[in-house]
C-alpha positions as CSV (number, residue, x, y, z in Angstrom):
1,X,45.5,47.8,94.5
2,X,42.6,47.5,97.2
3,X,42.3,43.9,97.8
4,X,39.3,42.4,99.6
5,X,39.5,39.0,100.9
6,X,38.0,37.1,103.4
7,X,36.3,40.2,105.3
8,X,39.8,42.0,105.1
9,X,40.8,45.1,103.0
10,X,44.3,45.3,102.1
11,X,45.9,48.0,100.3
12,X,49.4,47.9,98.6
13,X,51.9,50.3,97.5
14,X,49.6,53.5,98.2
15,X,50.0,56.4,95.5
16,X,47.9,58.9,95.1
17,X,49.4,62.4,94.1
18,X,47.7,63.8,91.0
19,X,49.9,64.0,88.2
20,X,54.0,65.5,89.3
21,X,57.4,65.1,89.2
22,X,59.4,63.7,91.8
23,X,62.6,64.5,92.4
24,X,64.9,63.0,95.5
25,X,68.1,63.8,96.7
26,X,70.2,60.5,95.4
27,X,67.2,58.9,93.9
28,X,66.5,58.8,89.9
29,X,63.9,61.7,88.8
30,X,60.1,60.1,88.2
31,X,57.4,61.4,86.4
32,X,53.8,60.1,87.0
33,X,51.4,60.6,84.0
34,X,48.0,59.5,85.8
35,X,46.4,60.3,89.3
36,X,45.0,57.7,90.7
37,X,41.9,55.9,90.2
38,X,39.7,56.6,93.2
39,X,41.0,59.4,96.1
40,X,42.3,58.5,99.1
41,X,39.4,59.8,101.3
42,X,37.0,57.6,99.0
43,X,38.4,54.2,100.6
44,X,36.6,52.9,104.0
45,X,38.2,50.5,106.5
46,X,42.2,49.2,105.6
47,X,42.9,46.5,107.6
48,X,46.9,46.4,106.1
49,X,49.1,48.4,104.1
50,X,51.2,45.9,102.4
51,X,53.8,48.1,101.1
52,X,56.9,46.6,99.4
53,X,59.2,49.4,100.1
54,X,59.1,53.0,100.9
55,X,62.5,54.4,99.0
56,X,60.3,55.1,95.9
57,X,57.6,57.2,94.8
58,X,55.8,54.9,92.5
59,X,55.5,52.9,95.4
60,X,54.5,55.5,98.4
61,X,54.2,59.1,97.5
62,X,53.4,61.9,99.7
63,X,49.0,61.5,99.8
64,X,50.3,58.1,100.6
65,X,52.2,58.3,103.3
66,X,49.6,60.6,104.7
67,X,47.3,57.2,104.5
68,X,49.8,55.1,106.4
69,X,48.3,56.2,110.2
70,X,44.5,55.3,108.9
71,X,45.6,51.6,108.1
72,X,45.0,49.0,111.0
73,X,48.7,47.8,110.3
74,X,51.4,48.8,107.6
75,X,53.7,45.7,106.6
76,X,57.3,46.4,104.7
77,X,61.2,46.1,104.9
78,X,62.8,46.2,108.1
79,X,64.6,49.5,107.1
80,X,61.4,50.7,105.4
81,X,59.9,50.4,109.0
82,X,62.8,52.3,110.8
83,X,62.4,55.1,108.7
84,X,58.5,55.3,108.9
85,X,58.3,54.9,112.2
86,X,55.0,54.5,114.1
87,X,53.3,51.4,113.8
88,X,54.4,50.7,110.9
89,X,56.0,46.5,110.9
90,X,59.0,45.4,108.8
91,X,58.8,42.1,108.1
92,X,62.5,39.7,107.0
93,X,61.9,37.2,103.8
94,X,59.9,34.4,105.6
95,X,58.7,36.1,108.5
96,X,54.8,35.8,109.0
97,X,52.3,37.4,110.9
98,X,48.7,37.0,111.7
99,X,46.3,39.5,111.3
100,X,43.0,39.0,113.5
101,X,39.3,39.8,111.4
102,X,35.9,40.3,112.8
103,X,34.6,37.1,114.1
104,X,37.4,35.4,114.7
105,X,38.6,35.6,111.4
106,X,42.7,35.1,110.5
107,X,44.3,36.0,107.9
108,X,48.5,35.3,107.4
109,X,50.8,37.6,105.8
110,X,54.3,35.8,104.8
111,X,56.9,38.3,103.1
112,X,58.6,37.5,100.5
113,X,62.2,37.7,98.6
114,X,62.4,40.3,96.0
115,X,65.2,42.2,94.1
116,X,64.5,45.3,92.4
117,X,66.8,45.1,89.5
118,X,69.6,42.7,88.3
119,X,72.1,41.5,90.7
120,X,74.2,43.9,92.5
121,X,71.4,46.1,92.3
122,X,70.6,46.4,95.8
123,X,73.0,49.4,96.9
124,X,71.2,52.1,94.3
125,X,67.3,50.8,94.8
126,X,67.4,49.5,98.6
127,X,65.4,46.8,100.2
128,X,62.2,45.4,98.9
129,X,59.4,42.6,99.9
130,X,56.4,41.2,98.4
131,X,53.8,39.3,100.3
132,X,52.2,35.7,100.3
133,X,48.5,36.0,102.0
134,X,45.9,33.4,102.9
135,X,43.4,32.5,105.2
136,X,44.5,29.1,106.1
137,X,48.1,28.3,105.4
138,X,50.7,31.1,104.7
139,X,50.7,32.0,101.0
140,X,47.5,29.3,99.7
141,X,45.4,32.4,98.0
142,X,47.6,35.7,96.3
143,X,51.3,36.4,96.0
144,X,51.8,39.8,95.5
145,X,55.0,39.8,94.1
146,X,56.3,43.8,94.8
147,X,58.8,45.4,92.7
148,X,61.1,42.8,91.4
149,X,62.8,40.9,88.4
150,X,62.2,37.3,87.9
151,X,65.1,35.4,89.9
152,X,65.8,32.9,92.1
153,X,63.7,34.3,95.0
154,X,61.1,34.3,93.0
155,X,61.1,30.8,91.8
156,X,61.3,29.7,95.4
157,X,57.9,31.7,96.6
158,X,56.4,29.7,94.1
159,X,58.2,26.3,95.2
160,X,57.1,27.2,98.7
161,X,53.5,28.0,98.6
162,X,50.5,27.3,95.9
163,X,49.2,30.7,95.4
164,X,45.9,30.7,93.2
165,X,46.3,34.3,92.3
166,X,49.5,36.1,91.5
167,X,50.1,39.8,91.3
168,X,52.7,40.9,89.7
169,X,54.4,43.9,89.5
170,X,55.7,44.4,85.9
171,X,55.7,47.1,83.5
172,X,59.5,46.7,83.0
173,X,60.5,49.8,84.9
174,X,63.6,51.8,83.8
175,X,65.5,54.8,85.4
176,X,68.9,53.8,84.9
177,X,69.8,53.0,81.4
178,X,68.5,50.1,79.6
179,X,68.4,47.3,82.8
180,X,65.0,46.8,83.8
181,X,64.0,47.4,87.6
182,X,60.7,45.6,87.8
183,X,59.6,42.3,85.7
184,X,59.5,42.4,81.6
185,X,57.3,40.3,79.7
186,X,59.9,37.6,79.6
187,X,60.2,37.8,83.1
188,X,56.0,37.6,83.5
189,X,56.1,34.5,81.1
190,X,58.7,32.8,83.4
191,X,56.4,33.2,86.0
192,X,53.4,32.1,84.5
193,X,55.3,28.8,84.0
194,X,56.7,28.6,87.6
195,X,53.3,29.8,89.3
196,X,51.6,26.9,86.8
197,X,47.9,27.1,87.6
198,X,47.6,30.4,89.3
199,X,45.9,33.3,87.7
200,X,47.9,36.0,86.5
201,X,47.5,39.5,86.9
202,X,49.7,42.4,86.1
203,X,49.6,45.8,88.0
204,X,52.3,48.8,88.4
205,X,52.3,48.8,84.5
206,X,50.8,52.1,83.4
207,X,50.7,55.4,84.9
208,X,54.4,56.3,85.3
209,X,57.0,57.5,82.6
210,X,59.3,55.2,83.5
211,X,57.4,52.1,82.6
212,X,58.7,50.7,79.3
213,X,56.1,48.1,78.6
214,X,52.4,48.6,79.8
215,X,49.7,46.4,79.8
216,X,48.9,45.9,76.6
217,X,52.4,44.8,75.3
218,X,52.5,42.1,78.4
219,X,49.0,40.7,77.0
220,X,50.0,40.8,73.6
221,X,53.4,38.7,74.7
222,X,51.0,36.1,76.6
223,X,48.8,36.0,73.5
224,X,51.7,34.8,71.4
225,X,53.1,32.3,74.2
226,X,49.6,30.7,74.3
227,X,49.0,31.9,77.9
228,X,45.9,34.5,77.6
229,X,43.6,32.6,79.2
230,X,46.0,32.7,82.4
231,X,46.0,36.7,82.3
232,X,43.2,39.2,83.7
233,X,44.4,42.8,83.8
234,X,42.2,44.9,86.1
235,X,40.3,48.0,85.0
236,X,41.3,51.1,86.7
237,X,38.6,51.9,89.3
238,X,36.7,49.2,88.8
239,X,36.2,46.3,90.9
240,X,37.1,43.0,89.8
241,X,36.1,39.8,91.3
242,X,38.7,36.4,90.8
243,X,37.4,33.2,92.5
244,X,40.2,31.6,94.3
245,X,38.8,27.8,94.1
């Protein structure tokens, strides 16, 4: 997503290889079915990459990582940042930093807990982060909630801040067997109730093989919840514009 805000341009998770397999020493095989949207060399000014980790390449594949050195700063994992190297800025759950706009602008960038899978997880799909952003308090405009299952982290971003927009990363992702890496419908619904207010929309659900439930099924599941009018899905390569008041 290219997300525009308060004069800043912030880009997360960068992929944009044309249609491949990928296939990693250690790491589960993925397919992506869809190139992306608009190419890399279309996009003007990035103030931030806010990338919630770096292990996978549904997250940052090769034409992204060749982005990485135009952005003003690339946030991620602390061990994401080791192995990038270069400017790019690993953040801990918690941490904030500032990013300074034209004009004295500010924006701050909080990272936040996530877990990329069911417990015990951690050891096969490494470290990930999402983000809390706002122009005046840490986390008072979008969460973007990175690869990661509804759990207790989770329900504590939202206890913590009052995000009016929340991203999340869903699509039910599955490499290894029938566990789900990144949030299900249910999961979605269960934070629709804990993020009560915010608008809701749903990204990283489409494009990949290993996505078990795209965008349609997590609309159809908020339909029959009675929580449509909480969900916006995006149009690829369009421009969408959510008022934050």
């Amino acid at each position: 997503m290219l997300i525009e805000i308060g004069g800043f341009r912030l880009l997360t998770d960068p992929t944009f290889d044309a249609p491949r397999t990928f296939e990693r020493p250690g790491a589960a095989t993925l397919v992506k079915t869809r190139g992306p949207a608009l190419p890399a060399e279309s996009l003007k000014r990035i103030d931030a990459v806010l990338l919630s980790h770096d292990q996978h390449a549904d997250n940052l594949d090769d034409s992204g990582r060749a982005l990485l050195p135009r952005a003003g700063a690339v946030f991620t994992t602390r061990i994401g940042a080791s192995r990038l190297g270069g400017a790019t800025r690993g953040l801990a759950p918690w941490e904030t930093v500032t990013l300074e706009g034209p004009e004295g602008a500010r924006l701050l960038v909080t990272a936040t807990p996530a877990r990329h899978g069911p417990p015990g997880v951690e050891p096969l799909t490494g470290e990930v982060i999402g983000f809390a952003i706002g122009l005046a308090k840490p986390g008072d405009s979008i969460y973007v909630s990175g690869d990661t299952v509804w759990y207790d982290g989770v329900a504590e971003v939202a206890r913590r801040f009052s995000p009016r927009l929340v991203l999340l990363f869903a699509g039910a992702a599955r490499t290894r067997g029938a566990i789900h890496l990144t949030m299900d419908s249910n999961d979605a619904i269960e934070a629709a109730h804990a993020f009560a207010g915010a608008r809701i929309v749903p990204v990283h659900t489409d494009g990949w093989a290993h996505f078990s439930e795209n965008g349609d099924a997590l609309a159809a599941a908020f339909a029959t919840l009675g929580f449509a009018d909480r969900l916006t899905r995006l149009e690829s390569g369009r421009p969408t514009e959510i008022a934050l008041a």
